[in-house]
C-alpha positions in Angstrom: 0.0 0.0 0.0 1.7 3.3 -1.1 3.0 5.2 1.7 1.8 8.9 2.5 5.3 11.5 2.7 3.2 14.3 2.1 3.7 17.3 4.6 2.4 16.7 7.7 3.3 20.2 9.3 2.3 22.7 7.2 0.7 25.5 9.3 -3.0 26.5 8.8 -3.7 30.2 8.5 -5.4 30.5 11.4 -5.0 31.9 15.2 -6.8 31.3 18.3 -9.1 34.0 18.6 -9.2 35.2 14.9 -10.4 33.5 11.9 -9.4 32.4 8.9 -10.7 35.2 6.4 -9.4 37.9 8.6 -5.9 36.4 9.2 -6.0 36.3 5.6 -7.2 40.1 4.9 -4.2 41.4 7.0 -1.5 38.8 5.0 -2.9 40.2 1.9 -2.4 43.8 3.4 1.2 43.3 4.6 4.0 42.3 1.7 6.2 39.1 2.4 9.3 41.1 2.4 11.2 38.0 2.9 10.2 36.8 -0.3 11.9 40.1 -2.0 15.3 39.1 -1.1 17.8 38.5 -3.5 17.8 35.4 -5.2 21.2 33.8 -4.2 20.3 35.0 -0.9 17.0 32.9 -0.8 19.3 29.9 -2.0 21.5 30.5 0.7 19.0 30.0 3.2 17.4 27.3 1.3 20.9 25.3 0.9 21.0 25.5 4.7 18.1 23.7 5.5 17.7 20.1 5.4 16.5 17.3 2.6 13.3 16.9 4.1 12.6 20.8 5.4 13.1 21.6 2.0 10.8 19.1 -0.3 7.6 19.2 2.8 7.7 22.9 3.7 9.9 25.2 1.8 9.6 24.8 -1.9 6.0 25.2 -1.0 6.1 28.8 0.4 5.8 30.3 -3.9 6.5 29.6 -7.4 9.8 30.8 -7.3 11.0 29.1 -4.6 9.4 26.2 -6.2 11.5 26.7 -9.2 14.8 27.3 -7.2 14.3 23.6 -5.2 13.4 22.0 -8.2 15.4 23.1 -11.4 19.0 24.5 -9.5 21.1 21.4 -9.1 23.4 23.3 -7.1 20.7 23.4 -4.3 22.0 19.5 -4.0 25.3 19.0 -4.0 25.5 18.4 -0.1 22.8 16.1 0.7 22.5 15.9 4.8 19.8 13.1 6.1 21.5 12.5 9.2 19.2 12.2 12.7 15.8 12.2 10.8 12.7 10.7 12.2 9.7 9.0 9.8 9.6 5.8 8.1 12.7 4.3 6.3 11.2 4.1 3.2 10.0 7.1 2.8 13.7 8.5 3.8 14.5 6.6 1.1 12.1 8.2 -1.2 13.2 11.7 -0.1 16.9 11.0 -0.9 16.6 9.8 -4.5 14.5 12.7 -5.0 17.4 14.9 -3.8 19.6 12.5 -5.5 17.7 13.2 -9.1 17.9 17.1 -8.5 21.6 17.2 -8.0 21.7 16.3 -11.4 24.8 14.9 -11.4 26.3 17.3 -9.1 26.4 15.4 -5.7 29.4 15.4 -4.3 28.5 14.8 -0.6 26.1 12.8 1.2 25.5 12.1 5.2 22.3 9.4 5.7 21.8 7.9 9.4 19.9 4.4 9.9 17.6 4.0 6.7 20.7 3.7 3.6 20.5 0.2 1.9 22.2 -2.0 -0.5 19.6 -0.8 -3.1 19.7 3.2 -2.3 23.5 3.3 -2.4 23.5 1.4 -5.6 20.8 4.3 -6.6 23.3 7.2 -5.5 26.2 5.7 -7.1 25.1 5.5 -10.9 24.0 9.2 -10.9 26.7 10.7 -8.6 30.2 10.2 -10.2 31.3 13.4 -8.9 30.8 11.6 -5.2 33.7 13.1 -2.7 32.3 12.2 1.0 29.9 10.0 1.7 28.9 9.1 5.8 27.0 6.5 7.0 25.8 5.5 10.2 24.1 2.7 11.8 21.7 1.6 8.5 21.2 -2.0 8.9 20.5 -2.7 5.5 24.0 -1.6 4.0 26.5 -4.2 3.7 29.9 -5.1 1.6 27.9 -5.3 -1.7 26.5 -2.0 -1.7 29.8 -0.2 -0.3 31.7 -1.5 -2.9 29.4 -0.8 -6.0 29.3 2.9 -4.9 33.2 2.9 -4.6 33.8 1.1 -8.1 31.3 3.3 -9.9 32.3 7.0 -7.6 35.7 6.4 -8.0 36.7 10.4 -7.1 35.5 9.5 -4.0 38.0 11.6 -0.6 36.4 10.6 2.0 34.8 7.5 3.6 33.0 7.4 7.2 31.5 4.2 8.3 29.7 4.0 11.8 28.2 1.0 13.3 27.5 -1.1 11.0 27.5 -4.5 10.5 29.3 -7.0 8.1 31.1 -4.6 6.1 34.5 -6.0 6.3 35.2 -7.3 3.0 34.5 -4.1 1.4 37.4 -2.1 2.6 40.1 -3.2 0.6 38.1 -3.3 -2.6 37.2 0.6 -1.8 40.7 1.0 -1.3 41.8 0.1 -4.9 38.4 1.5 -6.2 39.2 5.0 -4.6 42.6 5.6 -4.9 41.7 9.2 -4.2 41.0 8.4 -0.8 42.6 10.6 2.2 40.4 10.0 5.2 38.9 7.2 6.2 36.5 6.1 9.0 35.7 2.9 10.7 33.8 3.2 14.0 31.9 0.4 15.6 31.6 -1.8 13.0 31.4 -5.0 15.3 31.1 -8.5 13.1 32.1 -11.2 15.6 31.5 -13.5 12.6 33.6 -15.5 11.1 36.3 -13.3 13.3 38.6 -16.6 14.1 39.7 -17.4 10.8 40.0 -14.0 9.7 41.7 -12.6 12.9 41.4 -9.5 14.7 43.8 -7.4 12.2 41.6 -8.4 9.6 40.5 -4.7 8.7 43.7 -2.9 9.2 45.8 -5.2 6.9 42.8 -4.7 4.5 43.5 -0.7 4.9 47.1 -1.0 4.9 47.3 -2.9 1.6 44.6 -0.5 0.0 44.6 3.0 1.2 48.7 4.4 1.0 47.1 8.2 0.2 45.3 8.4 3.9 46.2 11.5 5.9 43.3 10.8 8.4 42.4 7.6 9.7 39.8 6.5 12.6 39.3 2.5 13.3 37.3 3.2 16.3 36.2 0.0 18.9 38.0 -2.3 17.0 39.6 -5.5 17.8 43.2 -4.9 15.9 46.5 -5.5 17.5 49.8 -3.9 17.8 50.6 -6.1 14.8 47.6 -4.4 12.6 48.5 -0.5 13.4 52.3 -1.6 12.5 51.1 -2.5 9.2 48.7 0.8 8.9 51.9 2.6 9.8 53.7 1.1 7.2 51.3 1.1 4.3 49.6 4.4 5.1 53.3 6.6 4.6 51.3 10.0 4.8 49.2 9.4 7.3 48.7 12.6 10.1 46.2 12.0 12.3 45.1 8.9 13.9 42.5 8.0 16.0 42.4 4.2 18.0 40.3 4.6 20.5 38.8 1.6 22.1 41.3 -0.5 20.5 41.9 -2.3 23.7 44.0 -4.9 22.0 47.0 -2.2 20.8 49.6 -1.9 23.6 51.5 1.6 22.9 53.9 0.7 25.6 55.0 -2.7 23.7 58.5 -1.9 21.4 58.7 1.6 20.2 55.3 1.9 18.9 54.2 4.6 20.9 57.4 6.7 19.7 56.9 6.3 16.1 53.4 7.2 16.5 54.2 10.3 18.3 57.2 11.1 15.9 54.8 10.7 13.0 51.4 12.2 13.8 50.0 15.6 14.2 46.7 14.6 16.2 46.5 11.2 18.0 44.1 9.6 19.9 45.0 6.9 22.5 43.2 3.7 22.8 42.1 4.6 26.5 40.6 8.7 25.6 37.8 9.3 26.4 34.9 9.2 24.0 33.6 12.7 23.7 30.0 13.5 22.4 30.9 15.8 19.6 29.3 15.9 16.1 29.9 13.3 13.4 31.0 15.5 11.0 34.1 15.8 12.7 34.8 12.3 11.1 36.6 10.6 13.5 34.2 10.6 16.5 30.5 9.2 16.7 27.5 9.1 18.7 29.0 6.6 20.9 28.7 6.8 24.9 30.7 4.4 27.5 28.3 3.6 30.3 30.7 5.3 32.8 30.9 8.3 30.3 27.4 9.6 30.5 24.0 10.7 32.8 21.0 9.3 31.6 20.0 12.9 31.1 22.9 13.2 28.1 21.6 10.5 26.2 21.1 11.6 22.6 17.6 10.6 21.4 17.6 8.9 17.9 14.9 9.2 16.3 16.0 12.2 -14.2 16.3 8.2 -13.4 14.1 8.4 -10.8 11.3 6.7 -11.4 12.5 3.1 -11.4 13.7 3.8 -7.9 10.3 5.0 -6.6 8.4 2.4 -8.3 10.1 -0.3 -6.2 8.4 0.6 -3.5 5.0 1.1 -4.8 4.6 4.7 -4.9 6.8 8.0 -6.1 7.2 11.5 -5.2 5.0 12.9 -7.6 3.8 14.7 -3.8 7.2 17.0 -4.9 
């Protein structure tokens, strides 16, 4: 059954205590001077809100504005869906409908909890001018759809993955796909699967034989060992910052490792620092709280091709 993603929040023109028709004699009376702006100031402010403010509420205020959302693919070329509420699905909807307007131009994309396989697939063969992309928590991404974005985005500077699950087979193909690639994040991405045979270094060898052009690295919460940040060290040359934290398995005071780390990076951050809550944008830190790091009262609460996309899920955004 088709989903409904029209607006939900539009205001009515009405007050307490007035009514309708006279609210609307003294709009008529007073001119919108917001609407008299300047054009590229109007898509300055537009460009600041987010995917879904813009397609339920603001192309919606006049024709122009309409227009501007619509036809200007530079209104898209950072797409931000990070900490949305609302159905997956229709998340979904709403991104491939930015995704169409970019027009091409797309060259950075954020997308919290509802990303999949399919949808990255979708971003990928209409975005080859892709520089950073950041994902977080989306259960439905795995190696497959990583590594189709990388082989077809291959401009592609930065990568942030966080919490995810059963993505470790796609980093060194991205690697090789991207050679491009200066920062690269891996934060919580537990898979205790198959974790014997493959061993606990499994992801930094994979980085290490892939990714020599890294200036930035985070493996955040990860099970690597002294012998897997040796090889990072060696196959990352460039490499000047460095973030490890939660690596309990790394033992700086083993050998000279923590020496040539010092003597080599600019910013560093030790296996045992302290999680802070800062903004994932920063790319090397995440939502992520220890239990002995935070009240209860600090918890953060979570909550042109295009129609082939839309039609896989019943409906479209013909509501647009």
């Amino acid at each position: 059954m088709p989903m409904d993603c029209s607006n939900t929040h539009m205001m009515k023109g009405t007050t307490s205590g007035g009514s309708e028709e006279g609210e609307s004699s003294n709009s008529c009376s007073r001119p919108n001077r917001f609407l008299e702006l300047p054009e590229d100031v109007i898509r300055d402010i537009l460009r600041r809100l987010g995917v879904e403010d813009v397609l339920e509420n603001a192309q919606r205020v006049c024709s122009s504005w309409r227009k501007m959302c619509r036809d200007d693919p530079s209104m898209w070329r950072v797409i931000d869906m990070k900490r949305l509420g609302g159905e997956d699905e229709c998340l979904e909807v709403m991104c491939a409908e930015a995704v169409d307007r970019s027009q091409g131009q797309l060259t950075e994309i954020h997308i919290d909890h509802f990303a999949t396989d399919e949808l990255l697939l979708y971003i990928s063969e209409r975005s080859r001018q892709l520089r950073c992309v950041r994902i977080r928590n989306c259960s439905g991404v795995g190696d497959g759809g990583l590594i189709a974005l990388a082989k077809k985005c291959p401009l592609l500077e930065e990568m942030h993955l966080a919490e995810l699950s059963d993505v470790h087979n796609c980093i060194e193909p991205i690697g090789h796909s991207c050679p491009n690639l200066t920062w690269f994040t891996l934060s919580y991405c537990h898979s205790f699967r198959d974790r014997d045979y493959r061993g606990e270094d499994f992801e930094a060898l994979a980085i290490a034989k892939s990714m020599p052009g890294l200036r930035h690295l985070g493996v955040v919460g990860n099970g690597m060992t002294n012998e897997g940040l040796e090889a990072i060290l060696d196959g990352c040359p460039s490499l000047e910052s460095l973030d490890i934290r939660k690596c309990n398995n790394v033992d700086l005071l083993l050998g000279e490792m923590g020496d040539r780390i010092a003597r080599k990076m600019k910013c560093f951050k030790r296996p045992d620092d302290r999680m802070e809550r800062c903004e994932w944008e920063a790319g090397l830190c995440i939502y992520h709280f220890d239990s002995e790091d935070y009240d209860e009262e600090d918890q953060y609460d979570e909550q042109g091709q295009g129609g082939a996309y839309f039609d896989s899920f019943g409906y479209s955004s013909d509501g647009w």
